[in-house]
TIVOTI-548748 format. One record per residue (C-alpha): residue number from 1; x negated, y, z negated; residue in three letters. Coordinates in Angstrom, 2 decimals, always signed. Each point is the difference from the previous one (the first is absolute). Example, Ala and Ser with C-alpha at 12.3 -4.5 7.8 and 13.67 -1.06 7.14 Angstrom:
2
ATOM   i       x       y       z  aa
ATOM   1  -12.30   -4.50   -7.80 Ala
ATOM   2   -1.37   +3.44   +0.66 Ser
This chain:
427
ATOM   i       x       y       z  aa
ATOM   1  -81.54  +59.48  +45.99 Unk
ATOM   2   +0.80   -2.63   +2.60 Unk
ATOM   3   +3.18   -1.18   +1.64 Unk
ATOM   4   +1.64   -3.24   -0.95 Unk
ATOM   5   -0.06   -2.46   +2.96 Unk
ATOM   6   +3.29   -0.52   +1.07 Unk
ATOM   7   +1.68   -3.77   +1.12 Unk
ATOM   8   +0.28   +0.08   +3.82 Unk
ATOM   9   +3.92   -0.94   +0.80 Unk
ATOM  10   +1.40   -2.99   +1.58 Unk
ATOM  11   +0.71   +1.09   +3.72 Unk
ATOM  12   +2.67   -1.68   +2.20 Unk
ATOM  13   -0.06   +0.21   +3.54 Unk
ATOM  14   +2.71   +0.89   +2.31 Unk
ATOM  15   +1.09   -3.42   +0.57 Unk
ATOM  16   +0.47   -0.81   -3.22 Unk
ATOM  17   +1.86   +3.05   -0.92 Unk
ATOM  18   +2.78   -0.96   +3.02 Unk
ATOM  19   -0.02   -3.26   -1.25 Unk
ATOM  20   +0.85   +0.84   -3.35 Unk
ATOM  21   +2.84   +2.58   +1.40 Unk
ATOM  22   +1.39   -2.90   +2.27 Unk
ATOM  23   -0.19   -2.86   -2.48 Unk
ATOM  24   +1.72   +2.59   -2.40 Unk
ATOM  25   +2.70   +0.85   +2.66 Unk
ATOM  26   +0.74   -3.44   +0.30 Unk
ATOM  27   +0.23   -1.11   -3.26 Unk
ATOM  28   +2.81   +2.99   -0.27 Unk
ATOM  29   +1.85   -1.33   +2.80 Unk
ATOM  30   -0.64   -3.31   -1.86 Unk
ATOM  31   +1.43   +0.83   -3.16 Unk
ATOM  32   +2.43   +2.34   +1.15 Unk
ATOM  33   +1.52   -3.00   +2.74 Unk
ATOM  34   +0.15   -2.10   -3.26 Unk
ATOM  35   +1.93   +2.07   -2.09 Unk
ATOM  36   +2.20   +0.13   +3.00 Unk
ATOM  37   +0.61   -3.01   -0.28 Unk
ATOM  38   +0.47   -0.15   -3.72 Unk
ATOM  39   +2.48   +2.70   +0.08 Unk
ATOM  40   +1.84   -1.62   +2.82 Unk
ATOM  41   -0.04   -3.55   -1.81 Unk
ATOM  42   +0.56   +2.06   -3.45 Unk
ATOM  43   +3.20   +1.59   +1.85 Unk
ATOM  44   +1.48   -3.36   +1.42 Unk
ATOM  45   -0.96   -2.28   -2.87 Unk
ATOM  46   +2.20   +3.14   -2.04 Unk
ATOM  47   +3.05   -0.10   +2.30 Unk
ATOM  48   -0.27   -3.88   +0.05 Unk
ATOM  49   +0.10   -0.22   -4.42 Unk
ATOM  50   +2.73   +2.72   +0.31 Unk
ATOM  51   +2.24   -1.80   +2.07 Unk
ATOM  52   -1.20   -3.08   -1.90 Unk
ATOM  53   +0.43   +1.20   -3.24 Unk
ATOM  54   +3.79   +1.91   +1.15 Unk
ATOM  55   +0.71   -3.68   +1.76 Unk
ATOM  56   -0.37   -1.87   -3.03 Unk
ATOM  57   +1.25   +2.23   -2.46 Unk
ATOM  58   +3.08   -0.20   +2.15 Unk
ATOM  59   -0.20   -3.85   +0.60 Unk
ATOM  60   -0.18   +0.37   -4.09 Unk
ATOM  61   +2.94   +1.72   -0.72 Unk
ATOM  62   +1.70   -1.74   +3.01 Unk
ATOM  63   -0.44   -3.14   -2.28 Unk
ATOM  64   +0.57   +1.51   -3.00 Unk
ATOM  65   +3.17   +1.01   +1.54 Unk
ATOM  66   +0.79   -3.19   +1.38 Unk
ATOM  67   -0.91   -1.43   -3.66 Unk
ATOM  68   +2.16   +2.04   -1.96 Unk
ATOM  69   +2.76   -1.01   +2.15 Unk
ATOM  70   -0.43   -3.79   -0.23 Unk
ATOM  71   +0.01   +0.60   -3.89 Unk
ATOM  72   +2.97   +2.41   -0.24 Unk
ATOM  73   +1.95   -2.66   +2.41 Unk
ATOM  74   -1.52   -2.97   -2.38 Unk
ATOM  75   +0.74   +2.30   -3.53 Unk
ATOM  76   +3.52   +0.43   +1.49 Unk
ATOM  77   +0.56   -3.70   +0.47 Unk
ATOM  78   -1.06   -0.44   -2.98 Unk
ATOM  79   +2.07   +2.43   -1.62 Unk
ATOM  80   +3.46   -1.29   +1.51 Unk
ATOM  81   -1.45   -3.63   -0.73 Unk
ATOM  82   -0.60   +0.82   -3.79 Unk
ATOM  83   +3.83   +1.94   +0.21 Unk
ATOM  84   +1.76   -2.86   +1.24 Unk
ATOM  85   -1.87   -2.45   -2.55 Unk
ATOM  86   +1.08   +2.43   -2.84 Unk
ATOM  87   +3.37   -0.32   +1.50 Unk
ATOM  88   -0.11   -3.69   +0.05 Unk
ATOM  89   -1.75   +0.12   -3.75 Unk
ATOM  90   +3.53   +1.99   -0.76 Unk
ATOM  91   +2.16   -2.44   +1.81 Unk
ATOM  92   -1.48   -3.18   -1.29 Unk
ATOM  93   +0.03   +1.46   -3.93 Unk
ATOM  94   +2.99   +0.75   +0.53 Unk
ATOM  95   +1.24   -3.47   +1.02 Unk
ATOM  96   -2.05   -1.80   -2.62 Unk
ATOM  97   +2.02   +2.65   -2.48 Unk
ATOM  98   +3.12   -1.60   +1.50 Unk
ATOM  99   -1.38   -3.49   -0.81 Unk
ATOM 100   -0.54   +0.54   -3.49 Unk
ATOM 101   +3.41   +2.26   -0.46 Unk
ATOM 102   +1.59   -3.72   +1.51 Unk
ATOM 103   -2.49   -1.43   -2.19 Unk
ATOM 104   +0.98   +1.63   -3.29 Unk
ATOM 105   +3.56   -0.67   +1.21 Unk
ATOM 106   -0.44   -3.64   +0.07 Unk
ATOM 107   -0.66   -0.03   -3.65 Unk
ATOM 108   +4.43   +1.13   -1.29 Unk
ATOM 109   +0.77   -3.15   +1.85 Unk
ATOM 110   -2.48   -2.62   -0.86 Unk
ATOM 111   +1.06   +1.35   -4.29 Unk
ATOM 112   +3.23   +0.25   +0.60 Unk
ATOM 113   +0.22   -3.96   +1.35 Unk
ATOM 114   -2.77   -1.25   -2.30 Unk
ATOM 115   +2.76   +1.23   -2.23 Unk
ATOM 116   +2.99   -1.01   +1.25 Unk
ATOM 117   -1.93   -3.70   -0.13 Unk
ATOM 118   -0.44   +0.80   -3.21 Unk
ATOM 119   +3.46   +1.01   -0.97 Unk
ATOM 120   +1.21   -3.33   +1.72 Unk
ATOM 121   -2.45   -2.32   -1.96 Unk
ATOM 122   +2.25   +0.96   -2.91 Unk
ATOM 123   +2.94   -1.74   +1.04 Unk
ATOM 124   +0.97   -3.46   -2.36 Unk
ATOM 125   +0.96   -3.41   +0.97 Unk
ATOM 126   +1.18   -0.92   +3.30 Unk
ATOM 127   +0.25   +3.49   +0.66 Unk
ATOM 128   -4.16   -0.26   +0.27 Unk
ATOM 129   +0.00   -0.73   +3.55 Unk
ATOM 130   -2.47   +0.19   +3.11 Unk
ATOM 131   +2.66   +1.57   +2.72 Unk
ATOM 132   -0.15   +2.12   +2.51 Unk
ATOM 133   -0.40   +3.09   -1.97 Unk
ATOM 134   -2.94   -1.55   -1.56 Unk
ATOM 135   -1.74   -1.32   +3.16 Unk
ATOM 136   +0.95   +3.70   +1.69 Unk
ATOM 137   -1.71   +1.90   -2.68 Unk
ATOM 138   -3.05   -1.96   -0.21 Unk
ATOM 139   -0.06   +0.72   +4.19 Unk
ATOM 140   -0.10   +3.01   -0.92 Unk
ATOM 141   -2.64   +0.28   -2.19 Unk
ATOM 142   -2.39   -1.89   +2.04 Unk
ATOM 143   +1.39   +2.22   +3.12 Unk
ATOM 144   -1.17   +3.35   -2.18 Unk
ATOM 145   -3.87   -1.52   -1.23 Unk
ATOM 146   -0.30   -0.74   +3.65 Unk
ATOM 147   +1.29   +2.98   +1.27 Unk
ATOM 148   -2.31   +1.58   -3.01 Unk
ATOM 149   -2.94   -1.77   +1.05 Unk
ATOM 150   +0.36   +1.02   +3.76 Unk
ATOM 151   +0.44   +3.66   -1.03 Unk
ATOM 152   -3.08   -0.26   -1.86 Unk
ATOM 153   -2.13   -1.03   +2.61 Unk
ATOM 154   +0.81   +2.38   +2.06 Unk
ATOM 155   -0.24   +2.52   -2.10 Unk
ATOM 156   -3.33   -1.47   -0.32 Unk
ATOM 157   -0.37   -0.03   +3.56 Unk
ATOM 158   +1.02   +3.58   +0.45 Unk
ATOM 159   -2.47   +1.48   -2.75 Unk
ATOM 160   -2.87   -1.90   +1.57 Unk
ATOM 161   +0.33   +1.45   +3.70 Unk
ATOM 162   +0.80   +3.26   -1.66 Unk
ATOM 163   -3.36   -0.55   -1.74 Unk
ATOM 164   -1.49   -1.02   +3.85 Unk
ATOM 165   +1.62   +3.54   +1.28 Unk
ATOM 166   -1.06   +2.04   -2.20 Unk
ATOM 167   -3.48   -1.16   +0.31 Unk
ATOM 168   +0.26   +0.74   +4.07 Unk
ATOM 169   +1.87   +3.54   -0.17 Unk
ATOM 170   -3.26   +0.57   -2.80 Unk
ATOM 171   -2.47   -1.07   +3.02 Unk
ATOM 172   +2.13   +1.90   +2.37 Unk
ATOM 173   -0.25   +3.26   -2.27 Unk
ATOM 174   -3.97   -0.40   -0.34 Unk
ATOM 175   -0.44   -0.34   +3.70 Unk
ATOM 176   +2.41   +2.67   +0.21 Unk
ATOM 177   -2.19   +1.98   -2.18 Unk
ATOM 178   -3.26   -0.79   +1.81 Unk
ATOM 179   +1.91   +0.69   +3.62 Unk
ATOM 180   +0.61   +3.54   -1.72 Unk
ATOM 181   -3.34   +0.35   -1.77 Unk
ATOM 182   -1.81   -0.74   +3.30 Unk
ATOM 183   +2.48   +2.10   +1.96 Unk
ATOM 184   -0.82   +3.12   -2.20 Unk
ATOM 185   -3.69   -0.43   +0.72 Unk
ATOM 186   +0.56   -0.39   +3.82 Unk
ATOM 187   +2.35   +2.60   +0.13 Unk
ATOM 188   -2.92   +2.53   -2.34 Unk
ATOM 189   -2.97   -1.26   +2.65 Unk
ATOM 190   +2.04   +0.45   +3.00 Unk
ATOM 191   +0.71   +4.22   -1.28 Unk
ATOM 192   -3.74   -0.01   -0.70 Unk
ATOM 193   -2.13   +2.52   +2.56 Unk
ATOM 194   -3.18   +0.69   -0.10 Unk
ATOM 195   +0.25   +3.55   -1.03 Unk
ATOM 196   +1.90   -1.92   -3.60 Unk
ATOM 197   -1.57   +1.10   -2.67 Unk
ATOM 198   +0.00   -3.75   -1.79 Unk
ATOM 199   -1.80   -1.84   +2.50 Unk
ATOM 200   -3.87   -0.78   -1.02 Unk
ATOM 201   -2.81   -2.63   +0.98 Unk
ATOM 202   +0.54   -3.08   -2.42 Unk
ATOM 203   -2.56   -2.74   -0.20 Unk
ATOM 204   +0.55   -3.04   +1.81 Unk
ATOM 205   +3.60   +0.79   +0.84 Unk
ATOM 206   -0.37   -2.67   +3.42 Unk
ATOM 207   -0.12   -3.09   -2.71 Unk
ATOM 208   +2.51   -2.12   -0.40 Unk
ATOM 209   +2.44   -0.15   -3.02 Unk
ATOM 210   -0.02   -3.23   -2.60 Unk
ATOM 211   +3.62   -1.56   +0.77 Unk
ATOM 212   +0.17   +1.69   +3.73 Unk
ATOM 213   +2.46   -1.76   +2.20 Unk
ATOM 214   +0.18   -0.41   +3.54 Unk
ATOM 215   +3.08   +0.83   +1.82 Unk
ATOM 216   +1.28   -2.96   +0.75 Unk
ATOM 217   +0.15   -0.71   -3.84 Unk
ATOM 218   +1.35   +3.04   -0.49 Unk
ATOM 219   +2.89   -0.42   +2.35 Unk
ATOM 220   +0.74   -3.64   -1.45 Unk
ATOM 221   -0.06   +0.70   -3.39 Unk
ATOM 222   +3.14   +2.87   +0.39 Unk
ATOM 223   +1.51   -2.70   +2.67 Unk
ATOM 224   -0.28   -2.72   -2.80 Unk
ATOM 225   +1.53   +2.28   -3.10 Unk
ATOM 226   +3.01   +0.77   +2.71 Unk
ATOM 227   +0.86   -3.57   +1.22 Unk
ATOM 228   -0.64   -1.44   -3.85 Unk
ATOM 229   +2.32   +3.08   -0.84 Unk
ATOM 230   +2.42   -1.01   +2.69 Unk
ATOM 231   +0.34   -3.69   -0.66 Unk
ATOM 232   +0.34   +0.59   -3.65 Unk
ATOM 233   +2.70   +2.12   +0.86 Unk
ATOM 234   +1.74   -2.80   +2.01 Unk
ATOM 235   -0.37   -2.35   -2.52 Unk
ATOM 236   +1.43   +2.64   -2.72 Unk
ATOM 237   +2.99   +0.20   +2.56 Unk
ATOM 238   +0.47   -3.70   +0.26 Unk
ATOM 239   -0.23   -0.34   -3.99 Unk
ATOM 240   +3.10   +3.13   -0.26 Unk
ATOM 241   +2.11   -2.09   +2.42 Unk
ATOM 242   -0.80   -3.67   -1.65 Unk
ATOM 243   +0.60   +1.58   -3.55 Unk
ATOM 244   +3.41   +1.89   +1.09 Unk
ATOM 245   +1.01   -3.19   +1.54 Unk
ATOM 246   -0.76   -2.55   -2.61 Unk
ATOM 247   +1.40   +2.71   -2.50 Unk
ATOM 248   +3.10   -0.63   +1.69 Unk
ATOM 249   +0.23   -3.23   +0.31 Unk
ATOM 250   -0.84   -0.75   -3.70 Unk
ATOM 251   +2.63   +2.52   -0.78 Unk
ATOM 252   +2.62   -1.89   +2.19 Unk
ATOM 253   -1.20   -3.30   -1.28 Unk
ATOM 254   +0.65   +1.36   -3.41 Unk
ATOM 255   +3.36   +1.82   +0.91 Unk
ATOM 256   +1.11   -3.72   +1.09 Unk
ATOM 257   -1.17   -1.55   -3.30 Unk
ATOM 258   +1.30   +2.21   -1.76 Unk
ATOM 259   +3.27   -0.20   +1.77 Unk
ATOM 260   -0.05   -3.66   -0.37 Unk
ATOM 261   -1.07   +0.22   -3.73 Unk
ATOM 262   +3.40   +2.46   +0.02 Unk
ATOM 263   +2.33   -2.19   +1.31 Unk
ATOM 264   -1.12   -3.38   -1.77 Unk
ATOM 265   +0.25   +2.17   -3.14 Unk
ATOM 266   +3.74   +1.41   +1.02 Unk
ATOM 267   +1.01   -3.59   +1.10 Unk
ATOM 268   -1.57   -1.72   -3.13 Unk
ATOM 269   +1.90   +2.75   -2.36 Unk
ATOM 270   +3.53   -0.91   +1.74 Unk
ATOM 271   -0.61   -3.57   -0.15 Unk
ATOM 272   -0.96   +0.57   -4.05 Unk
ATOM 273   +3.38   +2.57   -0.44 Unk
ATOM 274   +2.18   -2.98   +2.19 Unk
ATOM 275   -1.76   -2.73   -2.50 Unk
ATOM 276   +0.57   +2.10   -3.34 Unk
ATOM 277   +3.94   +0.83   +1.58 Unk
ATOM 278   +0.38   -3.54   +0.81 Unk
ATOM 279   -1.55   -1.46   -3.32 Unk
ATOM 280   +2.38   +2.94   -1.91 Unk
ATOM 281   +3.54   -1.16   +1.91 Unk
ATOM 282   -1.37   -3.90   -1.46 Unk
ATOM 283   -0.67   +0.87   -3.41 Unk
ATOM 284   +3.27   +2.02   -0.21 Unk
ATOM 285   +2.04   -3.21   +1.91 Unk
ATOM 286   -2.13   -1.85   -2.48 Unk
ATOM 287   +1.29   +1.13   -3.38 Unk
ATOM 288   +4.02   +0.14   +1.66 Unk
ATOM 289   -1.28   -3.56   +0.45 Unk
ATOM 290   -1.04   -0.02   -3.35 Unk
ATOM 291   +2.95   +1.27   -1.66 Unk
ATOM 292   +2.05   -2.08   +1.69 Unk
ATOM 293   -2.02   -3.05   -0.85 Unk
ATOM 294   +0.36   +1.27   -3.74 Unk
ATOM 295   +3.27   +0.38   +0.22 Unk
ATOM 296   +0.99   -3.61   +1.54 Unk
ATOM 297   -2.83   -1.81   -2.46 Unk
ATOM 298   +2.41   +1.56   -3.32 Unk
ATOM 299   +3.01   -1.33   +1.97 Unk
ATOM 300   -0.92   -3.23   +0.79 Unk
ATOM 301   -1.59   -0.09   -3.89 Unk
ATOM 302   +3.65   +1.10   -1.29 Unk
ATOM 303   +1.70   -2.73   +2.15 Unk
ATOM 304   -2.53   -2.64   -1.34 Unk
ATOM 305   +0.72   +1.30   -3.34 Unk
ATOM 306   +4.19   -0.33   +0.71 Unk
ATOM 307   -0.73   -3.47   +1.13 Unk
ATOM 308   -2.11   -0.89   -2.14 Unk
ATOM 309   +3.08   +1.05   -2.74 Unk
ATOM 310   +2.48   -2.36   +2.37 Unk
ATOM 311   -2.78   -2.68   +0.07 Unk
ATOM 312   +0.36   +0.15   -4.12 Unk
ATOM 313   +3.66   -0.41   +0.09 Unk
ATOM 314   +0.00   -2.71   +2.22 Unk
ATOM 315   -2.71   -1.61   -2.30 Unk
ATOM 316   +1.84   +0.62   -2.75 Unk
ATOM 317   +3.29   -1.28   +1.01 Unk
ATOM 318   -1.75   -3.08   +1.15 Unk
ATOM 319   -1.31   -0.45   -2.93 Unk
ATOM 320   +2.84   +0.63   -2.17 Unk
ATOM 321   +2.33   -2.40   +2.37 Unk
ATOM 322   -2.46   -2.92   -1.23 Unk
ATOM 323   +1.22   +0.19   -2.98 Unk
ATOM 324   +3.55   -1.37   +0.86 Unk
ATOM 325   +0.96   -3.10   -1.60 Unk
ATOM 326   +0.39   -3.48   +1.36 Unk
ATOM 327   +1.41   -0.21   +3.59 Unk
ATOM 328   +0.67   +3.48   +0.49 Unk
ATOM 329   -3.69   +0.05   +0.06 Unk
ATOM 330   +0.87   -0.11   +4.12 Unk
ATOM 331   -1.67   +1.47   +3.29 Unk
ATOM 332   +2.58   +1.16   +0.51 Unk
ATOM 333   +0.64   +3.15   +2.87 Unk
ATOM 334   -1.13   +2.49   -2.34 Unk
ATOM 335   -3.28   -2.00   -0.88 Unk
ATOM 336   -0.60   -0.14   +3.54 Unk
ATOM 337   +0.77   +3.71   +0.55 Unk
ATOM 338   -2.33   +0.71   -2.87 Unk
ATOM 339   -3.01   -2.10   +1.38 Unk
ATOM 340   +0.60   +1.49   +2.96 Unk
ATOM 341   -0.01   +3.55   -1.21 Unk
ATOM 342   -3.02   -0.78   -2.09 Unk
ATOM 343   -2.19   -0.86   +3.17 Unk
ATOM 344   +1.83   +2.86   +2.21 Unk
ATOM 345   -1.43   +2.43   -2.47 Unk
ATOM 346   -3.35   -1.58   -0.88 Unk
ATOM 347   -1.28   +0.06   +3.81 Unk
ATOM 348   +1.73   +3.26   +0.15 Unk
ATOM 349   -2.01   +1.52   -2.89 Unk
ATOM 350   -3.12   -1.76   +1.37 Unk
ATOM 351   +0.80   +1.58   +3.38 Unk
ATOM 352   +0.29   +3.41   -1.86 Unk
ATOM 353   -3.01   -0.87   -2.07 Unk
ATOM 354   -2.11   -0.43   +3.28 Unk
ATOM 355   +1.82   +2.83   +1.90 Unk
ATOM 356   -0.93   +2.53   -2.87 Unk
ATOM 357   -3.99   -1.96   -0.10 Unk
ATOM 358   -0.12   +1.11   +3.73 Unk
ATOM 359   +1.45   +3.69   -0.73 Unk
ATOM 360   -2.39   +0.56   -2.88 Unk
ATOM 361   -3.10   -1.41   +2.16 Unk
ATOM 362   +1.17   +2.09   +3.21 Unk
ATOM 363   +0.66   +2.71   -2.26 Unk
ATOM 364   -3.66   -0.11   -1.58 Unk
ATOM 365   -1.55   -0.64   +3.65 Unk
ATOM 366   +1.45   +2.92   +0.59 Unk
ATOM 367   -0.60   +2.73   -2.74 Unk
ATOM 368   -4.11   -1.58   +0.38 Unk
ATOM 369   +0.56   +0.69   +3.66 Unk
ATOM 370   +1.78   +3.52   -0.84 Unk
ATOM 371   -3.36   +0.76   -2.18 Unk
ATOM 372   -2.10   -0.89   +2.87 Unk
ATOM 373   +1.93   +2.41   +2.45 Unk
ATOM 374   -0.08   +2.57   -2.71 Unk
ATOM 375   -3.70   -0.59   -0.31 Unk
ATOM 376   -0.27   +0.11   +3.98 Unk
ATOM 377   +2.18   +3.15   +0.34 Unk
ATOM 378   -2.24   +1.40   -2.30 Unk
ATOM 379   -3.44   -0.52   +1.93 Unk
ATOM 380   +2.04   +0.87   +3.48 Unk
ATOM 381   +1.02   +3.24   -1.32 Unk
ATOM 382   -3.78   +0.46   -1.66 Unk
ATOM 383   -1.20   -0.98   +3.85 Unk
ATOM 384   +2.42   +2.06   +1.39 Unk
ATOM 385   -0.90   +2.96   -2.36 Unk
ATOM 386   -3.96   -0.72   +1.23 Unk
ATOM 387   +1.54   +0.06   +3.38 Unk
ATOM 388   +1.46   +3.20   +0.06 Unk
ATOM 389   -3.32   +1.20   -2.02 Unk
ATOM 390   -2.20   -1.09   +3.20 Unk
ATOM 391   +2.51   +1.64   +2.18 Unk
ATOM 392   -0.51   +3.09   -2.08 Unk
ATOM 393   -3.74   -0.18   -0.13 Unk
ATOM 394   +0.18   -0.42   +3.77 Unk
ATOM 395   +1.66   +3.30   +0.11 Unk
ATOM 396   -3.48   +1.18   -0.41 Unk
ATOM 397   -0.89   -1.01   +3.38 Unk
ATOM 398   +2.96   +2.26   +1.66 Unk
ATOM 399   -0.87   +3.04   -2.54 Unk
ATOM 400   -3.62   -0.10   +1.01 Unk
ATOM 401   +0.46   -0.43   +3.80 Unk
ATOM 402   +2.29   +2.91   -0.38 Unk
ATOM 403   -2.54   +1.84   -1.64 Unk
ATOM 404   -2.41   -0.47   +2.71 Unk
ATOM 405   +2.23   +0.87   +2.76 Unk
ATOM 406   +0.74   +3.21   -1.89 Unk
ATOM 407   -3.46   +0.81   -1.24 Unk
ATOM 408   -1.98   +2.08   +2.18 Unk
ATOM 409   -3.83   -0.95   +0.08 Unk
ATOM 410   -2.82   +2.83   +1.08 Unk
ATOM 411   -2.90   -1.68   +0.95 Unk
ATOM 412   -2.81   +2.35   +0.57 Unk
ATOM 413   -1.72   -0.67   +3.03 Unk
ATOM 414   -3.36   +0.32   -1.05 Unk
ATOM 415   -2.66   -2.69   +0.41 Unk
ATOM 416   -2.02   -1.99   -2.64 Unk
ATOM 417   -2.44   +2.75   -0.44 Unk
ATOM 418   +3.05   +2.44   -1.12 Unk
ATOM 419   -0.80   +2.06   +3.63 Unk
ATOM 420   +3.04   +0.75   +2.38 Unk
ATOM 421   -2.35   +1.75   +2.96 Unk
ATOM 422   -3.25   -0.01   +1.12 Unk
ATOM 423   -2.89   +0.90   -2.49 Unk
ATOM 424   -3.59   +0.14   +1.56 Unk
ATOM 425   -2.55   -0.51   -2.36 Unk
ATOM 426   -1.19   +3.22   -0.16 Unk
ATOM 427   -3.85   +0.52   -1.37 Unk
């Protein structure tokens, strides 16, 4: 059997066999001078994302830090701002509580001269008057409506700005509640580490919110809520002092009517007990006047009647001395005497006659006069009995402002939403 031929080898010569161990030498170096390199740019691009990475991790929490500060300073502004405009809510309930207490107190008065007015209308006759009572009364009156009327608006007034307070301290308290909200979540990032077991890759967390602000709004929407806050508060303060000053002067203004209406009614009611004193003495002067006017009309009637009886006899002896025969039918002394008798006693019964006409008209002028005093006395005592009645009803007044003095109010200082201290709106 024959052998199988066999492939002759590829032989290299010597040159190329130190030219492979060269070029293979320096491709070592090569490689070997290039991971150098790599290791040493490896190395200094590590140190360099270490202290990058350490630098703005603490550049991070540096303004986290310097964050959560301007937000605690900012949520404690805001907390003494919303404190003080509770207390102001307190202060200016309370004085719009005072203007409706002097409100409510308006209304004893304004009935109690509405019915003194009343009480007065039902006076009679002459006694039906418009004086000085009348015209201080209706004062009065139109004093208390306006005094009502001012009361009312501001009462109006008050509610309204009360309304415009509580509607700040409400955007204080939900800036209040952000400034906290935001200050939690600063305060959790800035006690994250990296060794925290809740931190995690989230997708796209470099985007920027829907509603994001910038700083500068940020800044000048807390400055805004503060100075509204602030001027609301002044003009709160100015409302307290112009209601507890026109509260007192409507009080004085009605302390003077009132004293006027007083005094007019005092004055009025001794001018009505000197008129129904001075009307009494004249009807009682008027019926001594009367009986004694009574008693000289039935004398000078009896003397008429005794002269008339001498007038008769005189008559009659004239007549019967006509009969006397022949010439001692003479005029003679007694004739004359006779005549003259007879004309001495007519004009003196006519003068009686007409004397006793005159007593019996002066006496009837005087018992219709008499009536009409009676009738007068009558309606000034029924005045002066309405009179007294007003004086009465004006007791009221004194009762009730004695009341008031003595009554001792608690107002609860609470504001319109029923909250005495500050309630965040908790989530």
């Amino acid at each position: 059997m024959s052998a199988l031929p066999v492939k002759p080898n590829l032989h290299h010569t010597v040159p190329e066999w130190n030219g492979n161990n060269q070029q293979l030498s320096v491709t070592a170096q090569h490689e070997r001078h290039v991971s150098h390199v790599i290791r040493q740019e490896g190395r200094t691009l590590r140190n360099q994302t270490n202290s990058q990475t350490l630098w703005d991790e603490s550049d991070t929490s540096r303004r986290l830090s310097d964050r959560i500060w301007d937000i605690a300073r900012w949520k404690d502004t805001l907390e003494d701002c919303a404190q003080k405009v509770d207390e102001e809510m307190e202060a200016l309930t309370l004085s719009k509580e005072q203007t409706e207490h002097a409100l409510a107190a308006t209304s004893v008065p304004l009935d109690v001269n509405k019915e003194c007015l009343t009480l007065r209308d039902g006076r009679r006759g002459l006694e039906l008057v418009n004086d000085p009572v009348e015209e201080q009364l209706r004062k009065e009156v139109e004093l208390i409506e306006k005094v009502q009327q001012v009361l009312q608006q501001n009462t109006d007034r008050a509610f309204e700005h009360l309304c415009v307070l509580q509607e700040i301290r409400h955007q204080l308290t939900s800036d209040l509640q952000n400034k906290m909200d935001a200050l939690d979540i600063d305060m959790t990032c800035l006690s994250l580490t990296t060794k925290t077991t809740q931190i995690s890759l989230k997708t796209n967390p470099t985007r920027i919110p829907t509603g994001s602000s910038t700083p500068q709004e940020w800044l000048q929407f807390s400055q805004y809520n503060v100075v509204r806050a602030q001027q609301a508060m002044q003009a709160s303060q100015a409302m307290r002092e112009e209601l507890s000053l026109t509260r007192a002067q409507l009080q004085n203004d009605l302390d003077t009517q009132c004293s006027a209406t007083e005094f007019a009614l005092r004055k009025r009611n001794h001018l009505e007990e000197q008129a129904r004193d001075e009307l009494e003495w004249q009807i009682r002067n008027t019926e001594d006047e009367m009986r004694e006017m009574e008693s000289s009309s039935r004398g000078l009637d009896e003397d008429m009647q005794a002269k008339t009886a001498c007038l008769k006899l005189a008559h009659t002896r004239l007549e019967n001395r006509t009969c006397r025969p022949g010439m001692d039918l003479c005029r003679d002394e007694v004739q004359l005497g006779l005549v003259t008798e007879v004309h001495q006693l007519e004009a003196t019964i006519k003068a009686l006659k007409q004397k006793l006409s005159d007593a019996q008209h002066s006496l009837q002028k005087m018992q219709l006069h008499h009536a009409r005093m009676l009738q007068d006395l009558s309606r000034k005592q029924e005045a002066l009995s309405l009179e007294e009645r007003s004086m009465n009803t004006r007791g009221r007044l004194v009762l009730a402002s004695r009341t008031d003095t003595n009554k001792v109010t608690l107002v609860p200082l609470t504001n319109s939403s029923g909250r005495s201290n500050l309630q965040l709106l908790v989530q």
